[in-house]
C-alpha positions as CSV (number, residue, x, y, z in Angstrom):
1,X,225.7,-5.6,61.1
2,X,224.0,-5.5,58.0
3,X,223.5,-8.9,55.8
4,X,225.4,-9.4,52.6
5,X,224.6,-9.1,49.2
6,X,225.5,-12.3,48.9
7,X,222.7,-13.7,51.3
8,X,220.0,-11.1,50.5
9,X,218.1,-13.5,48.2
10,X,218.1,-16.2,50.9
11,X,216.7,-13.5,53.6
12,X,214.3,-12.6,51.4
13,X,212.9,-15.8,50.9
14,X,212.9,-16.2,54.1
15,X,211.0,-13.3,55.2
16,X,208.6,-13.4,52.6
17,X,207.9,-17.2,53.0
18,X,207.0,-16.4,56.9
19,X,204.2,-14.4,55.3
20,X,202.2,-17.5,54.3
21,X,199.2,-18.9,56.4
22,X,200.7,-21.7,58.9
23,X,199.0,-23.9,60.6
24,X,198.2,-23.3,64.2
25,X,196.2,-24.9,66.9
26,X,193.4,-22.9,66.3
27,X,190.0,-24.0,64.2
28,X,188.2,-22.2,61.9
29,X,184.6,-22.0,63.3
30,X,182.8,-21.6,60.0
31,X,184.5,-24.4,58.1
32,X,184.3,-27.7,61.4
33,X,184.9,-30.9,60.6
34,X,183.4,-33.9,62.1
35,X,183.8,-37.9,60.4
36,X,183.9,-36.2,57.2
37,X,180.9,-34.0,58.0
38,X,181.2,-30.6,57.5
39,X,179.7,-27.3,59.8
40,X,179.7,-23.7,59.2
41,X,179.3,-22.4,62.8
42,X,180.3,-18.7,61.9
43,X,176.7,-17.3,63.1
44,X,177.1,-18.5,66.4
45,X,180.3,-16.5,66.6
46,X,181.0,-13.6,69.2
47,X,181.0,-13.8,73.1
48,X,177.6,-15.7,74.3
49,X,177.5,-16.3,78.2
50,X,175.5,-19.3,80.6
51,X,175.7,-18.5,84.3
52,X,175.8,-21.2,87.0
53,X,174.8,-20.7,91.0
54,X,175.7,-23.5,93.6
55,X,175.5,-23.0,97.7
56,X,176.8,-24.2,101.0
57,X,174.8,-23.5,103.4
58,X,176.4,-25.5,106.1
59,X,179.5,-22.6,105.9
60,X,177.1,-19.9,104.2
61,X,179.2,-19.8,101.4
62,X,177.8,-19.2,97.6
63,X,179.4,-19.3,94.3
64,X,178.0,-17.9,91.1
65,X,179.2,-19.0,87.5
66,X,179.7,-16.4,84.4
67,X,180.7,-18.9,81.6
68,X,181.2,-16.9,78.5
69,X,182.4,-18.6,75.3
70,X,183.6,-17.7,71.7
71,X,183.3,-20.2,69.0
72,X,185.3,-18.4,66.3
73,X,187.7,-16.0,68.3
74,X,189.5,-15.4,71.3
75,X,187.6,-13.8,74.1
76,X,188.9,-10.0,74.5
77,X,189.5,-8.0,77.8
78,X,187.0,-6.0,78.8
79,X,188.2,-1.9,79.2
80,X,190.4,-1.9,82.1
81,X,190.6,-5.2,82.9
82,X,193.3,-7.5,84.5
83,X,194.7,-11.4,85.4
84,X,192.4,-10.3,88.8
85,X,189.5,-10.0,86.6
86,X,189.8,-11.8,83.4
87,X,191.6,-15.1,81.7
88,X,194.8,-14.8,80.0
89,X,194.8,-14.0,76.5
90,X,194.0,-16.8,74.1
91,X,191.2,-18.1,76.4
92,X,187.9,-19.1,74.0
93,X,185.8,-20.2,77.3
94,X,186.3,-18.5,80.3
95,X,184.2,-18.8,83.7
96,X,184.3,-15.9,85.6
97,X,183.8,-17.3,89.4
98,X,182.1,-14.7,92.2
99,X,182.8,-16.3,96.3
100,X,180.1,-15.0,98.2
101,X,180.1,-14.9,102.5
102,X,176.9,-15.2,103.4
103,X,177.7,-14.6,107.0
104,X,179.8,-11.0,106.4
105,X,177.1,-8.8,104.5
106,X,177.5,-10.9,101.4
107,X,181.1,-10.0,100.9
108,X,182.6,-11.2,97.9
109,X,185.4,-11.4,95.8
110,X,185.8,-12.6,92.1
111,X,188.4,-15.4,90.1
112,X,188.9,-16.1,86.8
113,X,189.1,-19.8,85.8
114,X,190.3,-20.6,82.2
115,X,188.7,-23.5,81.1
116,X,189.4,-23.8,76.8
117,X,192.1,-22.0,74.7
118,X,195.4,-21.5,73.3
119,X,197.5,-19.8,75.9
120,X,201.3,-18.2,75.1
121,X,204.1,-20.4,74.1
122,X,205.5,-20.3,77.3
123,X,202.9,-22.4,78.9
124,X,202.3,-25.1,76.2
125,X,198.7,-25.5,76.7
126,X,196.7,-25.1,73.6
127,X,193.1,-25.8,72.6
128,X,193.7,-29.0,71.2
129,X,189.9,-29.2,69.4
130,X,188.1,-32.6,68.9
131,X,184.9,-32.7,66.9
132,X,182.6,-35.8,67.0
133,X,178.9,-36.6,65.9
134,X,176.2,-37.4,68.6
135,X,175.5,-39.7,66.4
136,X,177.6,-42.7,64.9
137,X,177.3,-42.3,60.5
138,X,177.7,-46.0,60.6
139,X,174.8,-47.2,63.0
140,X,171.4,-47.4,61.1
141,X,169.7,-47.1,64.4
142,X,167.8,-43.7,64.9
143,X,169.0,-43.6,68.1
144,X,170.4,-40.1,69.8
145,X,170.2,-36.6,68.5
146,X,171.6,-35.1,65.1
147,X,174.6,-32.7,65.5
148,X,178.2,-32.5,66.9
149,X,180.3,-32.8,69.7
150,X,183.2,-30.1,70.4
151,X,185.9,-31.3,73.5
152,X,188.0,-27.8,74.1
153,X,190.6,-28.2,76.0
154,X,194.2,-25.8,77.4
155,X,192.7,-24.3,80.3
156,X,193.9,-24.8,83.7
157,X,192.9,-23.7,88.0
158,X,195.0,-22.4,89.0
159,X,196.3,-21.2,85.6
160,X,199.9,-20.8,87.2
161,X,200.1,-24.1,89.2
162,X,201.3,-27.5,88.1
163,X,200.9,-29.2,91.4
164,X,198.0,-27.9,92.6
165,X,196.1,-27.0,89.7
166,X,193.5,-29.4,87.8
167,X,193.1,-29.3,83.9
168,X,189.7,-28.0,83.0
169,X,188.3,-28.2,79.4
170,X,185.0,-27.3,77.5
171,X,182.8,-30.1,75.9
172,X,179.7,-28.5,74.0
173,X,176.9,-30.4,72.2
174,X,175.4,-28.4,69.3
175,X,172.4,-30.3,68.6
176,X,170.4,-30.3,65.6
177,X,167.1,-28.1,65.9
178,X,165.5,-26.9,63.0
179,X,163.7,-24.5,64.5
180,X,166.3,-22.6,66.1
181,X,169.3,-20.3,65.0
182,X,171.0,-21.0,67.9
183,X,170.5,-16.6,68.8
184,X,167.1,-17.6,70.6
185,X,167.4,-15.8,74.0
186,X,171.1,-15.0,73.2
187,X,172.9,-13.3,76.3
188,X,176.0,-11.9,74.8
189,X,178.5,-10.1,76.8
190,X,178.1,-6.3,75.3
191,X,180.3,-4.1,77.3
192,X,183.2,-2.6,76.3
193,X,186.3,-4.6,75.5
194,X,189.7,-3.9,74.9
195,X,189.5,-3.7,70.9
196,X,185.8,-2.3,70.6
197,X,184.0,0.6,70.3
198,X,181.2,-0.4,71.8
199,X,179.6,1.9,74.6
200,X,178.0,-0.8,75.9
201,X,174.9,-1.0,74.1
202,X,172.7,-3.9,73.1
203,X,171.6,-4.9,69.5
204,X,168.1,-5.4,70.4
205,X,168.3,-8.7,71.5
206,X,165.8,-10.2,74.3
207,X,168.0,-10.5,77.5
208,X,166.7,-12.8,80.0
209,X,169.5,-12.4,82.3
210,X,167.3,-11.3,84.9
211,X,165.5,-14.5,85.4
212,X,168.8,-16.8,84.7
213,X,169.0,-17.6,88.5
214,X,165.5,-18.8,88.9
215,X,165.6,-21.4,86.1
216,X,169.4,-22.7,86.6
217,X,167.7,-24.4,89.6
218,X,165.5,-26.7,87.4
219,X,166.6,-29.5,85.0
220,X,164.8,-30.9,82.2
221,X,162.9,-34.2,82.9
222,X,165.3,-37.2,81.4
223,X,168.4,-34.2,80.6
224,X,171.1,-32.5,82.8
225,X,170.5,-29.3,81.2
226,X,169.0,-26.1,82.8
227,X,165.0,-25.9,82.3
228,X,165.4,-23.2,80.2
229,X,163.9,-21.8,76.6
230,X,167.7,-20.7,75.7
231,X,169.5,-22.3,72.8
232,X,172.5,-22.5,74.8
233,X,172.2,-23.9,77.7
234,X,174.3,-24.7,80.5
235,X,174.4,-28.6,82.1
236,X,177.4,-28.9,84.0
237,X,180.6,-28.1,85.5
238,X,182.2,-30.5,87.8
239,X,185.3,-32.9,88.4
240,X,185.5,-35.7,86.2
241,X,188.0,-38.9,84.9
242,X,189.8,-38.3,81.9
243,X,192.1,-41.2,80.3
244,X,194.4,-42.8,82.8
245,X,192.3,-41.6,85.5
246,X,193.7,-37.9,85.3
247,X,190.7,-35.6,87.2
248,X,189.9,-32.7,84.5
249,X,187.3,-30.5,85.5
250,X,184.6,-30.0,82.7
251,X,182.3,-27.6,81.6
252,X,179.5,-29.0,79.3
253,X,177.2,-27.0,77.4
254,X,174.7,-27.5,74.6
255,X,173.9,-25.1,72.0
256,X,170.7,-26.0,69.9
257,X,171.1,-24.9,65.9
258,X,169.8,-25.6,62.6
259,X,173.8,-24.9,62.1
260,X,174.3,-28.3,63.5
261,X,172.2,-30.2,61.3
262,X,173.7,-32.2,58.1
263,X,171.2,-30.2,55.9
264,X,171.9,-26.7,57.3
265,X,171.1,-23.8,55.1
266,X,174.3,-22.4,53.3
267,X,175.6,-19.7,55.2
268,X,178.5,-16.9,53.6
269,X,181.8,-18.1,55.2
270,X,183.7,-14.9,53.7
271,X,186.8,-15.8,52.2
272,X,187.9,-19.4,51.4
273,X,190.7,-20.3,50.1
274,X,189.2,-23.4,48.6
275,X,191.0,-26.1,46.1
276,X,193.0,-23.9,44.1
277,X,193.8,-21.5,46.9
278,X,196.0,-24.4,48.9
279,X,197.1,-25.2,45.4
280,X,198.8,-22.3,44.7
281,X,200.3,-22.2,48.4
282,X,201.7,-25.1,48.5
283,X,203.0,-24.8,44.6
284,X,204.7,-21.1,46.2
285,X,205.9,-23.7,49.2
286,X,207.4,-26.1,47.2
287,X,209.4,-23.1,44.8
288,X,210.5,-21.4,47.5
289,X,212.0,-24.5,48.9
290,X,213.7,-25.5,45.7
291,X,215.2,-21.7,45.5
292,X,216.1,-22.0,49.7
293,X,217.6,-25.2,48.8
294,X,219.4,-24.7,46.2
295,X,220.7,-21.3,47.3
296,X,222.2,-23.0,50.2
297,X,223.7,-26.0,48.2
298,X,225.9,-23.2,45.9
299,X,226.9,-21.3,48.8
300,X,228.3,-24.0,50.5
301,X,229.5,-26.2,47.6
302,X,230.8,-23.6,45.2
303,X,231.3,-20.4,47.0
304,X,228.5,-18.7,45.1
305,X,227.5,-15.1,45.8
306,X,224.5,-13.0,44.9
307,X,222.6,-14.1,42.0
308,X,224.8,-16.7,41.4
309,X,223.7,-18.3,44.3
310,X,220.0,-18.9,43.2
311,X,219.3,-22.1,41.0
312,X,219.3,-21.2,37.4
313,X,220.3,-17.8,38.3
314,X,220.5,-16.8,34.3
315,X,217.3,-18.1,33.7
316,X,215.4,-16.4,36.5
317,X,217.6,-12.8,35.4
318,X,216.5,-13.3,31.7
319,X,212.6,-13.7,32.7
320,X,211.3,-10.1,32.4
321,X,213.4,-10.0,28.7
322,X,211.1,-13.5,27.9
323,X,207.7,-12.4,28.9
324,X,208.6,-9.1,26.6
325,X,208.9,-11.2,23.6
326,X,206.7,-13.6,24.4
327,X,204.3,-10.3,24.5
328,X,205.5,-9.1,21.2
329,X,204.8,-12.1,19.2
330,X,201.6,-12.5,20.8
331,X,200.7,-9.0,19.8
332,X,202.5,-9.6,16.4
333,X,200.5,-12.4,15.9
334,X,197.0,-11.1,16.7
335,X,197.4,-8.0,14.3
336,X,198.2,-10.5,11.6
337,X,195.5,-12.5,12.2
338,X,193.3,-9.1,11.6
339,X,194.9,-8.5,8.5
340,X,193.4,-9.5,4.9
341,X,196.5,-9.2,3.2
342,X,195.4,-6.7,0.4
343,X,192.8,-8.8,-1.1
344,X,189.5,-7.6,-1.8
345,X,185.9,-10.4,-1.8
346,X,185.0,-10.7,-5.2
């Protein structure tokens, strides 16, 4: 059944209010706030992967690691992919898991692990961002590196389990390097995905992909990280105490940028709604909850239908007829100003 008359001004509001930016779980990658410090992480956007290799020899069993992560977006399906295949929509880190049987011809089989995101309403797991400095703005000691600390959390193994499944979340450490962009050696996942056009080829980027395997086995003297000349780097993934002792399994990563340092260079962020943008929005808010409001209150308390129902109804029907003679004098007031009356300079 179609809505009254009498309640389309309320609908409308309604609908058009809806509209509005709301705030979500998500972050905005390119505008990341830390103790008042502030990070545009845009370039580092897009789908960059680490990979990870660990054995058991004693059962001839090995498990390689595809960790692929997205700052600023959710991670896409690749063409033709599946829950077999990929993490459920919403994921932002996703580790892509491949059993090996060493003893059957190297048989193997692969599962998706979602680690960081924000999942469907359904399963009330949501990314839940933290952002921290490596190092305290209050301390005068030069101690510890420059730069910021994300904890990403939401994800879950097995994603459908709440007995048997552990939490997993995503701590990464972008550290402040001057010298680095943060793209240096940058293995991004380039093959087709659901919403791209891609045919799978690369930008030109230098792939080291091929020897990933042979440095994941060394670590950095005094550092957990992988030996390796990449700006993100992987240096961990493995059970650990979270508060209350809860087990979460974490996946830490560290991503050297200039991005992360307090002096980074300026970088475009697009669009921003800025001071007067939120202005604006919340002025909008605040009159379409007076309108909604008031709307309701003569419905209810005087039996008020169509315009009548709006607050100042007359007002707000005479307002086109205002601005027109508002226009008129300003025009009739301009022309006279350009006018010398007859006289003539003597």
């Amino acid at each position: 059944m179609a809505p009254s008359r009498s309640r389309a001004p309320f609908l409308s509001l309604l609908t058009f209010s809806s509209l509005l930016p709301h705030s979500t779980w998500a972050f905005a990658c390119n505008d990341i706030q830390a103790q008042g410090t502030h990070f545009n992480f845009k370039e580092l956007g897009g789908p960059h992967m680490v990979h990870w290799k660990e054995e058991d020899l004693g059962h001839e069993l090995m498990w390689k690691y595809n960790f692929t992560v997205d700052l600023c977006d959710s991670l896409k399906w690749h063409k033709g992919g599946n829950l077999a295949t990929e993490c459920h929509h919403g994921a932002r880190v996703c580790g892509i898991r491949e059993n090996i049987d060493l003893s059957t011809d190297n048989n193997s089989t692969i599962t998706p692990i979602d680690i960081a995101g924000t999942y469907s309403t359904q399963t009330g797991r949501v990314i839940d961002a933290k952002f921290e400095l490596l190092k305290d703005p209050k301390s005068n000691s030069d101690a510890g590196p420059e730069g910021v600390r994300a904890i990403l959390n939401g994800g879950r193994f097995p994603f459908d389990s709440k007995k048997e499944g552990m939490n997993q979340r995503a701590i990464v450490e972008f550290v402040c390097d001057k010298e680095r962009t943060g793209l240096e050696h940058a293995e991004k996942d380039e093959s087709p995905r659901e919403d791209d056009s891609k045919d799978g080829e690369k930008d030109g980027k230098e792939n080291d992909g091929d020897k990933k395997e042979e440095k994941l086995s060394r670590r950095e003297e005094n550092s957990k990280c992988e030996d390796s000349d990449h700006s993100l780097r992987f240096c961990g993934y493995q059970e650990e105490t979270e508060d209350k002792d809860k087990k979460v399994k974490t996946l830490r990563l560290e991503w050297r940028t200039k991005y992360a340092c307090k002096d980074a260079p300026a970088v475009d962020g697009g669009s921003h709604w800025g001071f007067f943008g939120w202005f604006f929005i919340i002025f909008f808010l605040a009159i379409a909850a007076y309108l909604i409001f008031g709307s309701w209150l003569n419905y209810n308390r005087y039996g008020a239908r169509g315009w009548d129902l709006l607050p100042h109804g007359d007002t707000i029907r005479d307002i086109p007829y205002i601005a027109k003679d508002f226009a008129r004098k300003v025009v009739g007031t301009v022309q006279g100003s350009g006018s010398r009356g007859g006289y003539a300079a003597v």
